[in-house]
N, C-alpha and C positions, 0 to 999 in steps of 0.2 A: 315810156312805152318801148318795146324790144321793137328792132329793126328790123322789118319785113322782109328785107335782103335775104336775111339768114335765116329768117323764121314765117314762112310765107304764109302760115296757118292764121284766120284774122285771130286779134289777140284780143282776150276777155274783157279788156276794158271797154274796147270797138262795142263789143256786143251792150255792156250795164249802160254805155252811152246814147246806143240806139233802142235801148228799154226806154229810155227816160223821154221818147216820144213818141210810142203808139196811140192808140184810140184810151180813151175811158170808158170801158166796157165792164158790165158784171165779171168777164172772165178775163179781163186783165188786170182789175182788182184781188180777185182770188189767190190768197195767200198760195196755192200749188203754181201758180204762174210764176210767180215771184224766181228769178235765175238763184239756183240753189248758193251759189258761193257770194250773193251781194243779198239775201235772205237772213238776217241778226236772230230772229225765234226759231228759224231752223237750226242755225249754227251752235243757236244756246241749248236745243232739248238732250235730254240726257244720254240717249242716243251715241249724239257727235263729240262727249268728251273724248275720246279717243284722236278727233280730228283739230281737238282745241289744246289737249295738251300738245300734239305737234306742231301746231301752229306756235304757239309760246316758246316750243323750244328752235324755233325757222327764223323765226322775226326778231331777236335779237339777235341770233348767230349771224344772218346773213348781214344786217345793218354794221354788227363790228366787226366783220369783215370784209365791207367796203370800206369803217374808216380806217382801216388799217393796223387797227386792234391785235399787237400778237399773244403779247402776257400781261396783266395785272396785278397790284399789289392790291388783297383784299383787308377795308377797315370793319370789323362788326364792332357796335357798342351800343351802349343806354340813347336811344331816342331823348328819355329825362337829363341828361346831364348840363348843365347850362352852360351857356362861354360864359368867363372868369369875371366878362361886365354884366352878367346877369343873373349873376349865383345871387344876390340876393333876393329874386325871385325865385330861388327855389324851393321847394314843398320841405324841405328838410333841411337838419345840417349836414348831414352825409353827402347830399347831392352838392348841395353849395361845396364842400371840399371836394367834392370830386372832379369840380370845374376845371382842376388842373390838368384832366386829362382832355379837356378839349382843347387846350391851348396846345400840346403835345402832341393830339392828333392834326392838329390845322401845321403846326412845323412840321411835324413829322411829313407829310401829303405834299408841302411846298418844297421842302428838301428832296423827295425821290423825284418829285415831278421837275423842278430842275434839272436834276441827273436824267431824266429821261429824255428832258427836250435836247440836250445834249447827245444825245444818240439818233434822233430822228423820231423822239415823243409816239415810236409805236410800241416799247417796251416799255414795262411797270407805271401802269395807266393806274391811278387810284379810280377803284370802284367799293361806293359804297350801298348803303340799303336807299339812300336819294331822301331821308327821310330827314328830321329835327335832330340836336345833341351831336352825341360824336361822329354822325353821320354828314352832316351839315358840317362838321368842322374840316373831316376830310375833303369835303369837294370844295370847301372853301379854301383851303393851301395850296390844290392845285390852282384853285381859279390865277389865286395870288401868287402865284409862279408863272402866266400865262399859258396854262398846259391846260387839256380836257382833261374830263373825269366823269365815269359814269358812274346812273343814278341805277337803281336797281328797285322800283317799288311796287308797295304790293295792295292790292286793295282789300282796305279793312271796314269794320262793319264802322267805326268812324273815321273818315276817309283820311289817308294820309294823302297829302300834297307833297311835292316834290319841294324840297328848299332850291334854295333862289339863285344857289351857285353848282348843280350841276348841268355839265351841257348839252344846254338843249336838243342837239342829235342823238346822244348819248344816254338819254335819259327814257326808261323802259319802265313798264306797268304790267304788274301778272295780275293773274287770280290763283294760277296753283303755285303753291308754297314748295313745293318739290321740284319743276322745274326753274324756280329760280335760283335755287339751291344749285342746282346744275352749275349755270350761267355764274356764280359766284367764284366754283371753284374750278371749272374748265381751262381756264387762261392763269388760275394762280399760279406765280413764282414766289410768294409770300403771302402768308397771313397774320393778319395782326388784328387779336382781340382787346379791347380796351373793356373797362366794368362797364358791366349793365346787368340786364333781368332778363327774365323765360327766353328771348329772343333770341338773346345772343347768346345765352347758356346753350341755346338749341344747335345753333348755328356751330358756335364751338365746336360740344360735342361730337356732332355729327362729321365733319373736317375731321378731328382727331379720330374718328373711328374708322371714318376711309382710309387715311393714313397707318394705323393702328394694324388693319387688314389687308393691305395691299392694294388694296381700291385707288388709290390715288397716291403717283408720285410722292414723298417725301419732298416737304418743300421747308424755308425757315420758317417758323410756327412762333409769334413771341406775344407773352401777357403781358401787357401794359398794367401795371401795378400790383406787387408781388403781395404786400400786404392785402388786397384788400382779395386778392385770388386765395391766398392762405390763408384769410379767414374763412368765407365763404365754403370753400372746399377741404378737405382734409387729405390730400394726395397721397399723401403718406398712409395713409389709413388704406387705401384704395389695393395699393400694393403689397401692404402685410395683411391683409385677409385673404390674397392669393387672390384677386376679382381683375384684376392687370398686374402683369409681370413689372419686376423693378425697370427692366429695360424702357417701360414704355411712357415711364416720366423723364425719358433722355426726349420725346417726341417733340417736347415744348421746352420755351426756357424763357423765366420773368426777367423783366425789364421796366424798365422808371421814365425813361427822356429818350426826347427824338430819334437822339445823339445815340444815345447805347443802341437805340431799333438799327441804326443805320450801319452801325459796326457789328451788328449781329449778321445783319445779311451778307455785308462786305467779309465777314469773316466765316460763313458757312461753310464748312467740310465739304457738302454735295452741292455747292455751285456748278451750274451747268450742267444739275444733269435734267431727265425731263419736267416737265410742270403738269400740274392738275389732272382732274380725273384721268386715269389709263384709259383708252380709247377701248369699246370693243366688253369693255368687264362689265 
């Protein structure tokens, strides 16, 4: 509760706590009685999305900027991809190979998050989607470094749950997929896409297009497994039919292990200059 000292006005909570002991009467039952911001069917009619997507974008910004949150290293990848002790549960043999890149996101997440507790653990914070796969592996490196890491999730029509190593204060729930998009790349000072599906093809994309247009900072940008990015996509192709200019495959660059992500950033051209979305565009 804010301190009456400086804010002498009573504070909202005062009031949903002296709600919670009037009479029970016809009209204090009456849904219009109900105090409009502690009211859940009001907050939700169609009306108030204007008041929900700014709440979504208040309530993680303000929380990771009490904990001291300045920049993030951002992981996307396959939800599906198993850790390496449990690729043989997985639906395919693609996925089972592709195991390797959880073991590479969980190093890769335990390596920056060292280096960052080394600074005072408020710069290159691993944030992932908070979800299963290469998501889970990220905030599992940081766990395994003793560093936080945030979760980023989002509610689907079959629920994701948050994996079991992001933390707990850190760990956020949308409904709109746009403004968590925001919160993904607001604080990047790096992105790092690992293989996956629709998801993180989206996510990708979309980073490369702010960037692409001047929407957001130039930041390091690097594909975790060039193979399986160059099958998938034909980049080359993208460029010789004129649809992006040759320049704009300089925006990313493939990488295989921890190790090369960690010498990509340490050796980036535009270190130090701003990070994530330009403010104000």
């Amino acid at each position: 509760m804010t301190d009456d000292r400086r804010h002498p006005l009573r504070h909202s909570s005062q009031d949903r706590e002296a709600a919670s002991h009037i009479p029970d009467t016809p009209q204090t039952r009456a849904p219009s009685y109900a105090l409009a911001f502690a009211d859940e069917d009001f907050l939700c009619r169609e009306e108030l999305r204007p008041v929900r997507l700014q709440l979504e974008l208040l309530k993680p910004e303000m929380l990771m900027d009490e904990a001291g949150i300045n920049s993030t290293i951002v992981l996307f990848g396959g939800a599906r991809i198993p850790s390496p002790a449990n690729k043989h549960m997985a639906r395919t043999q693609t996925l089972a190979d592709l195991s390797e890149y959880y073991a590479q996101a969980q190093e890769f997440a335990r390596i920056m998050t060292e280096r960052s507790l080394k600074s005072g653990g408020a710069d290159d914070v691993i944030v992932t989607g908070g979800g299963p796969g290469v998501m889970e592996a990220g905030n599992r490196g940081a766990q395994e470094a003793g560093g936080k890491s945030i979760g980023l999730n989002i509610v689907l029509p079959h629920e994701q749950a948050p994996n079991e190593y992001v933390t707990p204060e850190l760990c956020f729930n949308f409904h709109y997929f746009a403004i968590r998009k925001m919160h993904f790349l607001m604080r990047a000072s790096a992105v790092c896409v690992f293989p996956g599906g629709f998801g993180t093809l989206d996510e990708m994309f979309e980073a490369l297009t702010l960037i692409q247009t001047g929407r957001m900072a130039r930041v390091p940008f690097l594909l975790f497994g060039k193979e399986f990015w160059e099958k998938i996509i034909n980049w080359d192709a993208l460029a010789d039919a004129g649809t992006i200019s040759a320049d704009d495959l300089e925006l990313f660059q493939f990488i295989d292990t921890a190790e090369q992500a960690v010498a990509a950033i340490d050796g980036w051209v535009g270190k130090g200059e701003k990070r994530g979305v330009i403010p104000g565009r």
